[in-house]
NUZA-72295 format. One record per residue (C-alpha): x, y, z; residue in three letters. Coordinates in nm, 3 decimals, always signed. Example, Ala and Ser with C-alpha at 12.3 -4.5 7.8 and 13.67 -1.06 7.14 Angstrom:
BEGIN
<<+1.230; -0.450; +0.780>; 'ALA'> <<+1.367; -0.106; +0.714>; 'SER'> 
This chain:
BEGIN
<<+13.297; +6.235; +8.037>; 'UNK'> <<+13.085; +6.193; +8.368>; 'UNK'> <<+12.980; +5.824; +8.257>; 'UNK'> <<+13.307; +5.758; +8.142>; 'UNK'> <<+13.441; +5.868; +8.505>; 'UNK'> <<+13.210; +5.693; +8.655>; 'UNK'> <<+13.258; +5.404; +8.468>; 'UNK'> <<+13.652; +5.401; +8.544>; 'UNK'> <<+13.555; +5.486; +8.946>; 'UNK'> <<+13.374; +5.165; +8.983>; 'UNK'> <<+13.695; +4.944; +8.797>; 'UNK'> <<+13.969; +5.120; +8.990>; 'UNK'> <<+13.812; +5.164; +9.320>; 'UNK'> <<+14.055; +5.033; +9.590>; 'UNK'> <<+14.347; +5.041; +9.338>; 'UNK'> <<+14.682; +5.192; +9.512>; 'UNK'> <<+14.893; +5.323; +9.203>; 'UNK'> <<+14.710; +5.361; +8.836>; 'UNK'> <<+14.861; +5.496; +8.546>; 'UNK'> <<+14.685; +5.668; +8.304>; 'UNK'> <<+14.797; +5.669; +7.960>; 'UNK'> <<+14.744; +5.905; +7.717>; 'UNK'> <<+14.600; +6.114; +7.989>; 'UNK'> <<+14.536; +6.443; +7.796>; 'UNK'> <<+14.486; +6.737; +7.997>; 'UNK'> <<+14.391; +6.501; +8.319>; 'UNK'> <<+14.033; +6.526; +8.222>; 'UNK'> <<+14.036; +6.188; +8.440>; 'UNK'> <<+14.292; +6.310; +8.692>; 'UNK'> <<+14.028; +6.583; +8.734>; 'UNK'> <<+13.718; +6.417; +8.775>; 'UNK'> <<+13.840; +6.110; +9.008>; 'UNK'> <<+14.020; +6.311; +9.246>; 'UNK'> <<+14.004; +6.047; +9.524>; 'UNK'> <<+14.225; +5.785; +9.284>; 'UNK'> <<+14.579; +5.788; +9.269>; 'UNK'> <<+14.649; +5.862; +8.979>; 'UNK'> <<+14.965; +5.956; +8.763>; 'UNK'> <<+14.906; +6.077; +8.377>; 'UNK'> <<+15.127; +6.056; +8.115>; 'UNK'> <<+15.140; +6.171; +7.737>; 'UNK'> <<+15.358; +6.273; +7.408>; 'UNK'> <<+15.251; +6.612; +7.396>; 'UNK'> <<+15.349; +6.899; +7.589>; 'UNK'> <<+15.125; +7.152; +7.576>; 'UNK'> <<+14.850; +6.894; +7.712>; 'UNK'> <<+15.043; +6.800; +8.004>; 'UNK'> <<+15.089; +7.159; +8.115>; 'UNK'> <<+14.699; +7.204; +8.095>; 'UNK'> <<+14.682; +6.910; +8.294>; 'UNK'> <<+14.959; +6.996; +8.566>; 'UNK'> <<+14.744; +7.355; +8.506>; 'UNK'> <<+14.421; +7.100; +8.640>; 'UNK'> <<+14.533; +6.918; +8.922>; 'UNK'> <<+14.823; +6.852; +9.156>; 'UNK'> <<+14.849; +6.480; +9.054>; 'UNK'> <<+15.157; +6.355; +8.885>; 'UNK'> <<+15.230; +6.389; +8.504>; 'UNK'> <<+15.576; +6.282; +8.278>; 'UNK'> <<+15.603; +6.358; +7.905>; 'UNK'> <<+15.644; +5.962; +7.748>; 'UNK'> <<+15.548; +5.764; +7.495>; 'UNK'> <<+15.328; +5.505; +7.569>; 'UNK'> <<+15.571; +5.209; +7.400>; 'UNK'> <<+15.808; +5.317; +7.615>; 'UNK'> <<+15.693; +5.400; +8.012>; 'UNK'> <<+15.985; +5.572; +8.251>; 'UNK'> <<+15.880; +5.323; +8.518>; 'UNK'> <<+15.996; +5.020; +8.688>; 'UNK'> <<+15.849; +4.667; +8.621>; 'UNK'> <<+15.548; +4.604; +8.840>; 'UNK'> <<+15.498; +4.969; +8.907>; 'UNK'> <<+15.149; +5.021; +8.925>; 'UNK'> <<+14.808; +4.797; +9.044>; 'UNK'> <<+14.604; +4.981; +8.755>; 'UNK'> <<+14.635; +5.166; +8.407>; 'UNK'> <<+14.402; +5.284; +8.162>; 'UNK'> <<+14.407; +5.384; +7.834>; 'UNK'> <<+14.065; +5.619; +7.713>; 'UNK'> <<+14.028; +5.660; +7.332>; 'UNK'> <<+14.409; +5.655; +7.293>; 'UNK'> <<+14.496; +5.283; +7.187>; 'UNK'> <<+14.350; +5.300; +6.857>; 'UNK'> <<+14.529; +5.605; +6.767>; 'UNK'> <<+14.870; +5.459; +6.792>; 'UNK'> <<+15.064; +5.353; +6.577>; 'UNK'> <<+15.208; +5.066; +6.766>; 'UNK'> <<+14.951; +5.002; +7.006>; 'UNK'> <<+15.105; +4.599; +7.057>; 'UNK'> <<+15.407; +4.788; +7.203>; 'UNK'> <<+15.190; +4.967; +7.424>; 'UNK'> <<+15.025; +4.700; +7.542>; 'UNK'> <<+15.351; +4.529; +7.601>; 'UNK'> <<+15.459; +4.838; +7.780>; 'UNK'> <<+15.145; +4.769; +8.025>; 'UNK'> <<+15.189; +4.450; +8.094>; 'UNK'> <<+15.538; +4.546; +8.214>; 'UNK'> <<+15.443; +4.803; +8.435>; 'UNK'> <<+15.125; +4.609; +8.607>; 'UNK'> <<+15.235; +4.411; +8.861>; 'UNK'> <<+15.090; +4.052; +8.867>; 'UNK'> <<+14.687; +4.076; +8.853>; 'UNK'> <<+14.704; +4.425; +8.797>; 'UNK'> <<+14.412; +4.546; +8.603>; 'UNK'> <<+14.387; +4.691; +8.291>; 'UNK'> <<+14.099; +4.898; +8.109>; 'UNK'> <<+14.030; +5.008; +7.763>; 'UNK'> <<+13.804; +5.217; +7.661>; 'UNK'> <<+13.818; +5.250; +7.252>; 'UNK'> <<+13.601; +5.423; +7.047>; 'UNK'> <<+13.379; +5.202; +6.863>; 'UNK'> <<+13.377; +5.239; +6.462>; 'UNK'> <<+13.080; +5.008; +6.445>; 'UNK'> <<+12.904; +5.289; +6.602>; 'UNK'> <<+12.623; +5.560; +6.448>; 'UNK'> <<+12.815; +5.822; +6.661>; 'UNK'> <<+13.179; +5.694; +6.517>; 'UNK'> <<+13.034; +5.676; +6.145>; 'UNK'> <<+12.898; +6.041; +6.181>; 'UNK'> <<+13.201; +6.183; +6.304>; 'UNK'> <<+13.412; +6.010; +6.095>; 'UNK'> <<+13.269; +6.155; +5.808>; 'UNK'> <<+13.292; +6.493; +5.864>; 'UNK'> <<+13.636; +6.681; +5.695>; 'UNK'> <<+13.904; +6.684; +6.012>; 'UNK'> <<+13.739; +6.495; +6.231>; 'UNK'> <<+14.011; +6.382; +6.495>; 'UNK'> <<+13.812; +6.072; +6.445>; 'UNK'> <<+14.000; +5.986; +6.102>; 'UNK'> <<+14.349; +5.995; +6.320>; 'UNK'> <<+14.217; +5.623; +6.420>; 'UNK'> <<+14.509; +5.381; +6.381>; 'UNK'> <<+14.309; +5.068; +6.454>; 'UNK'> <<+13.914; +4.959; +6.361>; 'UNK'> <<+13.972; +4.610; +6.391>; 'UNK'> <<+13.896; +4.589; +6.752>; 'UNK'> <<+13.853; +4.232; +6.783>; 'UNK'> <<+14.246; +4.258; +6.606>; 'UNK'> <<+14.367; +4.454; +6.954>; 'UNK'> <<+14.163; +4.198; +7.217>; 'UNK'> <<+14.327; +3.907; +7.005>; 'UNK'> <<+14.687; +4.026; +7.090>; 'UNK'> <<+14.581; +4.161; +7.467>; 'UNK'> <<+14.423; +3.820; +7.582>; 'UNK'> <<+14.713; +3.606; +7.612>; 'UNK'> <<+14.862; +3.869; +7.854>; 'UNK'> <<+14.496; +3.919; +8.019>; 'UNK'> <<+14.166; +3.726; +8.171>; 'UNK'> <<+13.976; +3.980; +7.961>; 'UNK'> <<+13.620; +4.098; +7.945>; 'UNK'> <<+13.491; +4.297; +7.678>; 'UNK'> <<+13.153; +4.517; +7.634>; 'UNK'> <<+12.995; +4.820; +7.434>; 'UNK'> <<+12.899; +5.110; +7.643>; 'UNK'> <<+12.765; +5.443; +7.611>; 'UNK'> <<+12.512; +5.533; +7.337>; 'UNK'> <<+12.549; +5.842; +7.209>; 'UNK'> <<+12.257; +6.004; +6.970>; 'UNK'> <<+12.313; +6.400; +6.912>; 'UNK'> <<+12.291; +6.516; +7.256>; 'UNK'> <<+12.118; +6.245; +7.392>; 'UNK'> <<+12.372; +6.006; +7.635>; 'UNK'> <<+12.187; +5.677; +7.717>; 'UNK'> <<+12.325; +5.348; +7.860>; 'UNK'> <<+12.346; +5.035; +7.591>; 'UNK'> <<+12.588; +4.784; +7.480>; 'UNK'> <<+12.402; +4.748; +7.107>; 'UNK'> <<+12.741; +4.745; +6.941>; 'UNK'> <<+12.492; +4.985; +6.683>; 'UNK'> <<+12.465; +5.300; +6.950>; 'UNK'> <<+12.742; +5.245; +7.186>; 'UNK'> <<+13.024; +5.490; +7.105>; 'UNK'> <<+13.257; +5.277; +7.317>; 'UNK'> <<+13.446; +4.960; +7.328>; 'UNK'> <<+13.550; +4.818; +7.667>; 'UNK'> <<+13.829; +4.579; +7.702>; 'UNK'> <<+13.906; +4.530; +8.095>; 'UNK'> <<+14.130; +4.256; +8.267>; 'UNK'> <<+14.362; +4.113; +8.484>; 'UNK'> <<+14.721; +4.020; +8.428>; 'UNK'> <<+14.773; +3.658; +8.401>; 'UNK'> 
């Protein structure tokens, strides 16, 4: 999670307002204190851990459909949580509502082309088989119109080894980062 945070430090630095979507239990919220950051989920229990975390903001909603104004925020992430929805076109829509013009936007999908995604994925349970969405190149398709995009791999992951690549082989992560058009 530290490269991750890191990662998400140097894209939203000098952002105002950044929503975080599918925040969890505000892991983020957590470890980028100095961002303003509100979190939001669908379950419950996870945003009481995370109020439990931090003092930042969090709401119960659904991603496809955000209780803010148009234009609301300069930033929003999502962090392995576009792939597992359902609908993520609707939550992308949902963004681009909310951002105001040239607001940014960062993805950060797990990457099934990975070693690390194919060895979790095969084990019985794995939260891993809850992935919605492999076709990655699918999701940028439908978020470039909306975005000047750029994409990378990021992260290798081998056991408990954490190294820096973008070999699409070792990274465990997809980025997909932009601007509103």
């Amino acid at each position: 999670m530290t490269k991750e945070a890191d990662d998400l430090r140097k894209e939203l630095v000098g952002k105002r307002k950044i929503l975080d979507v599918g925040c969890g239990i505000g892991t983020f919220e957590q470890r980028l204190p100095e961002l303003n950051i509100i979190g939001v989920d669908t379950d419950e229990e996870m945003i009481k851990a995370a109020r439990a975390r931090t003092t930042n903001t969090y709401c119960l909603a659904d991603a496809k459909q955000l209780p803010f104004l148009n234009a609301s925020f300069d930033a929003l992430f999502f962090v392995t949580c576009l792939e597992f929805l359902e609908d993520y076109k609707a939550a992308i829509d949902e963004a681009v509502r909310v951002l105001e013009p040239e607001g940014k936007l960062v993805v950060m999908a797990l990457n099934p082309e990975s070693e690390y995604f194919k060895i979790h994925y095969s084990k019985e349970g794995s939260y891993f088989r809850r992935m919605k969405h492999k076709n990655l190149g699918e999701m940028v398709d439908y978020i470039e119109p909306r975005f000047n995009l750029q994409t990378h791999y990021f992260l290798g992951v081998d056991g408990e080894k954490i190294f820096d690549t973008e070999d699409k082989e070792y990274a465990s992560l997809f980025i997909i980062k932009g601007i509103k058009k």
